[in-house]
C-alpha positions as CSV (number, residue, x, y, z in Angstrom):
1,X,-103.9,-123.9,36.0
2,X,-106.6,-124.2,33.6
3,X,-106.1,-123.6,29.5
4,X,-108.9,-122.0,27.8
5,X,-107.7,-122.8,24.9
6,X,-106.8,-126.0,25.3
7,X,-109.8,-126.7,27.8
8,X,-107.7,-128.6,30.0
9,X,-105.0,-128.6,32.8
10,X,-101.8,-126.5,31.3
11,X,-98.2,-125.8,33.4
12,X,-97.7,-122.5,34.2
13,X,-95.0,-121.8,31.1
14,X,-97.9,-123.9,28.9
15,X,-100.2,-121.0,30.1
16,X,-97.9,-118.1,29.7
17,X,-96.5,-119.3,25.8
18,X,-100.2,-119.6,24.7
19,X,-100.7,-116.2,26.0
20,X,-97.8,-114.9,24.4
21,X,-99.0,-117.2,20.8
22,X,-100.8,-115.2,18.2
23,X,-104.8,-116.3,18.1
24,X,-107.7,-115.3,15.7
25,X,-111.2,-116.4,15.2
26,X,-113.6,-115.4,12.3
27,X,-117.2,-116.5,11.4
28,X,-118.6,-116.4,8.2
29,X,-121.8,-117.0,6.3
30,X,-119.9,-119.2,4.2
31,X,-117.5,-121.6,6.0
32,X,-115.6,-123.0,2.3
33,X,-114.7,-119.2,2.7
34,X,-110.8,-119.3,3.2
35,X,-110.0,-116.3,5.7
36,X,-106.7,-115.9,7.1
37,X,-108.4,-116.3,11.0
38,X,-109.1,-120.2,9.9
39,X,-105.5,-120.8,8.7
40,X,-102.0,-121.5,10.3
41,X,-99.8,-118.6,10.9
42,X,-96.6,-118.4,9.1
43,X,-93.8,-118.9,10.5
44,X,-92.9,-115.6,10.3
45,X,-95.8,-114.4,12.6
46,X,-95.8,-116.8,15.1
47,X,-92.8,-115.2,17.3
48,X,-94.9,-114.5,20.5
49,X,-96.5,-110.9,20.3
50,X,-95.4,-110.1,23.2
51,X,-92.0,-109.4,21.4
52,X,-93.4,-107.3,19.2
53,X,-94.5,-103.4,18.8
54,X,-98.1,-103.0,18.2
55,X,-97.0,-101.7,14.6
56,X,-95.2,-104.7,14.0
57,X,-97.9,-106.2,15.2
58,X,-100.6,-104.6,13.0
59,X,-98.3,-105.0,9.9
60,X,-97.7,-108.4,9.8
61,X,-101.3,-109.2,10.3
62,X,-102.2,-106.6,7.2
63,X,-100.3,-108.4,5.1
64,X,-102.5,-111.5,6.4
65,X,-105.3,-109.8,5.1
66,X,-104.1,-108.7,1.7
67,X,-102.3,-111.2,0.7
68,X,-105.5,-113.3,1.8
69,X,-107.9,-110.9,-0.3
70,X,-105.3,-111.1,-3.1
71,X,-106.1,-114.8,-3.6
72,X,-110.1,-113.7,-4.4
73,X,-109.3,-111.9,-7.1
74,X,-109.4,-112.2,-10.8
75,X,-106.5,-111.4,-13.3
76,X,-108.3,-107.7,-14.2
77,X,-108.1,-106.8,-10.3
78,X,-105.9,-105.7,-7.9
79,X,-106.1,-104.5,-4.3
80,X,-106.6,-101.1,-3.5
81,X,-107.5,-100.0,0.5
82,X,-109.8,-97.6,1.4
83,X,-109.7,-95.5,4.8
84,X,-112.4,-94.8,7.0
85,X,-112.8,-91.0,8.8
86,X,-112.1,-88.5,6.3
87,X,-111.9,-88.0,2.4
88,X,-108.0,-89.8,2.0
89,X,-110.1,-92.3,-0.8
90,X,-108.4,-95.0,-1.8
91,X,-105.1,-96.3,-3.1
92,X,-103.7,-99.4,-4.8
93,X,-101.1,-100.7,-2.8
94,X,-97.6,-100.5,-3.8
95,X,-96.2,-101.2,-0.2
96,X,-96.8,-101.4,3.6
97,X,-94.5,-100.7,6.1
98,X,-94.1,-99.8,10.2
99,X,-92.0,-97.5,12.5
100,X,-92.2,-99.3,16.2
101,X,-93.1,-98.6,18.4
102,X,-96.9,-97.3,16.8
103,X,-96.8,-96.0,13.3
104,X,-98.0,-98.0,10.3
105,X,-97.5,-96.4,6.9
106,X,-99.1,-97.7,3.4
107,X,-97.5,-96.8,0.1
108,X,-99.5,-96.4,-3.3
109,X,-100.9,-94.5,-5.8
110,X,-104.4,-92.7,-5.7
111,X,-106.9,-93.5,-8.6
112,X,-105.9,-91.1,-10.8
113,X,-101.6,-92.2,-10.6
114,X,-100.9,-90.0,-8.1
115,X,-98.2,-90.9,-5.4
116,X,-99.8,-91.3,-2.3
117,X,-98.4,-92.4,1.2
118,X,-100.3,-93.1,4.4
119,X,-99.3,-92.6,7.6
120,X,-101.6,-93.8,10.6
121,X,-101.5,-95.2,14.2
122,X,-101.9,-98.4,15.2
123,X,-104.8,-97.4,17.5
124,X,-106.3,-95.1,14.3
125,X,-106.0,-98.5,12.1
126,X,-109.1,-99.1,10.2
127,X,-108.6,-99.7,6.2
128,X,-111.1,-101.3,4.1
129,X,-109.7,-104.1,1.3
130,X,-111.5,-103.5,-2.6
131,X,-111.1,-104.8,-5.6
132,X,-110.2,-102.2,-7.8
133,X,-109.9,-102.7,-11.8
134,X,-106.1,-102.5,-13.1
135,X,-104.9,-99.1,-14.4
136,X,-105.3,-98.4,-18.1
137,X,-101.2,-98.9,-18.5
138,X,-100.9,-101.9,-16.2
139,X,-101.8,-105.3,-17.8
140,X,-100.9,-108.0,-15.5
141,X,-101.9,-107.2,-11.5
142,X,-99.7,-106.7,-8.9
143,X,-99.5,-108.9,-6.0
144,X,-98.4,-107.0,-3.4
145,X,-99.8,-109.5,-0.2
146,X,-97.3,-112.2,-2.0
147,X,-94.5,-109.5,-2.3
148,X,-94.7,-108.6,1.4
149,X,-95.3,-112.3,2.7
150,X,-92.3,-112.8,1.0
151,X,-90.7,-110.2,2.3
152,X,-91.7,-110.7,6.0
153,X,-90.3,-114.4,5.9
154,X,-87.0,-112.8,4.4
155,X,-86.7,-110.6,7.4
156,X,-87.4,-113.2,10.0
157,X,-84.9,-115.9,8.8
């Protein structure tokens, strides 16, 4: 049996674990650009996906992202997510969170402080990642990519 990924001659349980193995690819104008496609997985996210709900699925690789987008920014940012298909705006993230087998949800607060909770399908998923200045009573950022890394590794050890 042949290995695309490997380009070579694999055994059959070779094969089947680097099916199973999380992949990723990116391109970018830029290749010093540190995405999270171009780095290792975490421990955390390298159980085989085929153990995983799609929402588990989806959430662990958010967290990729903002935690990734998290290390672009400067001390008077923070993340915030925008969501495509409808006028739900943005929110900074306060926390992110999944209900297997399908349901991601995101936890914040809207731009003008109001409490604001997301609910969405891993099929609906589409969120946009900005950099959205700190509120006028918060002066140090929060970090919520770090938090949740964190968190994830907690829950996988």
């Amino acid at each position: 049996m042949t290995d695309p990924a490997k380009g070579s001659i694999a055994t059959t349980a070779e094969y089947a674990e680097a099916d199973a193995m999380p992949r990723a690819r990116v391109a970018h104008c830029d290749p010093s650009v540190e995405t999270c496609e171009n780095q290792p997985f975490p421990p955390a996210i390298a159980k085989p996906k085929r153990d995983k709900s799609p929402a588990e699925w989806a959430y662990e690789r958010v967290i990729l992202y903002i935690q990734n987008f998290e290390k672009t920014l400067d001390s008077e940012h923070e993340v915030a997510m925008g969501f495509a298909g409808g006028d739900s705006g943005s929110l900074h993230i306060q926390g992110v969170g999944f209900f297997a087998p399908d349901l991601i949800t995101f936890y914040g607060a809207d731009p003008s402080g109001a409490k604001t909770q997301l609910v969405q399908h891993v099929s609906q998923l589409s969120v946009m990642l900005r950099a959205a200045p700190l509120p006028k009573d918060q002066k140090e950022p929060m970090r919520i990519g770090f938090q949740l890394a964190a968190k994830l590794e907690e829950d996988n050890d």
